[in-house]
N, C-alpha and C positions, 0 to 999 in steps of 0.2 A: 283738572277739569273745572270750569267754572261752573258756578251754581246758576240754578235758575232765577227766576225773579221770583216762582214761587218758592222755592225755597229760602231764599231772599226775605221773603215777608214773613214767613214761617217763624225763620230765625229770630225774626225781630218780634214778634208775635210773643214766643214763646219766650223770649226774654222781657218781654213788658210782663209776664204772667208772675216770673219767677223775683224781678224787683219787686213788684207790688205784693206780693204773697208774702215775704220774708223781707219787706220795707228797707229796701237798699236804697239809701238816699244820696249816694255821690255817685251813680249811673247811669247812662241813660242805657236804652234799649240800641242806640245807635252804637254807642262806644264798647256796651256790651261784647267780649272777645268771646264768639264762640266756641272756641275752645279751651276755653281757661275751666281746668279741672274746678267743679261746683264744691265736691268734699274738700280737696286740698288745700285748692286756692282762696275760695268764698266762704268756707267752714260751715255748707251747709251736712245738713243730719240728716238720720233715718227720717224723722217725724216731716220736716219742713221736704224732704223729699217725696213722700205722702202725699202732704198737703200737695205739692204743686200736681204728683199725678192724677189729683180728684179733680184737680180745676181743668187738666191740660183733657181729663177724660172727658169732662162737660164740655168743652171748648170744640172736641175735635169727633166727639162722639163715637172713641175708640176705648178700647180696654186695655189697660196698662196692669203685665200681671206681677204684683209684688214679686216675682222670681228672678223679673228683668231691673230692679231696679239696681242693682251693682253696676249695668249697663250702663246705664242714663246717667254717664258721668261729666258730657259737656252739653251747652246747649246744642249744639251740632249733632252729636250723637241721638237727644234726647227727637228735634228735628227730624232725623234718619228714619227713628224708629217710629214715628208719628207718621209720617211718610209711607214706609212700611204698612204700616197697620188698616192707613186706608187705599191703601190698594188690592190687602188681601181683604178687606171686608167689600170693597167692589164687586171682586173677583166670586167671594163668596154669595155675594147677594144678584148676581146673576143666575146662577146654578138654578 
């Protein structure tokens, strides 16, 4: 299924967040693979993991709960679950 545009930008979004957070300087946000494992392949950690979901929470004005972050293991995923998050805060802020 192809993605949308907003998704699309998300991804790219959220990869500009996680270069500059943790100063990856031979990537761009475009060549950025969003599915390339973050712990695995990037050797990012608990902490730099953190750091990105304080900045993606200010970013997107979502709560990211430390229980999900084993989750948040690609940008894609990370994307999904940002996604997710405001949709049910929509949802919930209707009610």
């Amino acid at each position: 299924m192809p993605e949308s545009k907003e998704t699309r930008e998300r991804i790219i979004r959220i990869a500009e967040i996680i270069i500059e957070e943790l100063k990856l300087e031979e990537i761009t946000p475009e060549s950025f693979n969003p599915d390339m494992d973050l712990v695995d392949e990037l050797g990012v950690d608990s902490m730099d993991l953190a750091t990105v979901a304080l900045v993606l929470q200010d970013e997107y004005g979502v709560f990211i709960d430390e229980d999900d972050y084993p989750k948040l293991k690609t940008v894609r995923l990370i994307a999904e679950y940002v996604q997710s998050r405001l949709h049910g805060q929509k949802a919930n802020d209707s009610l």
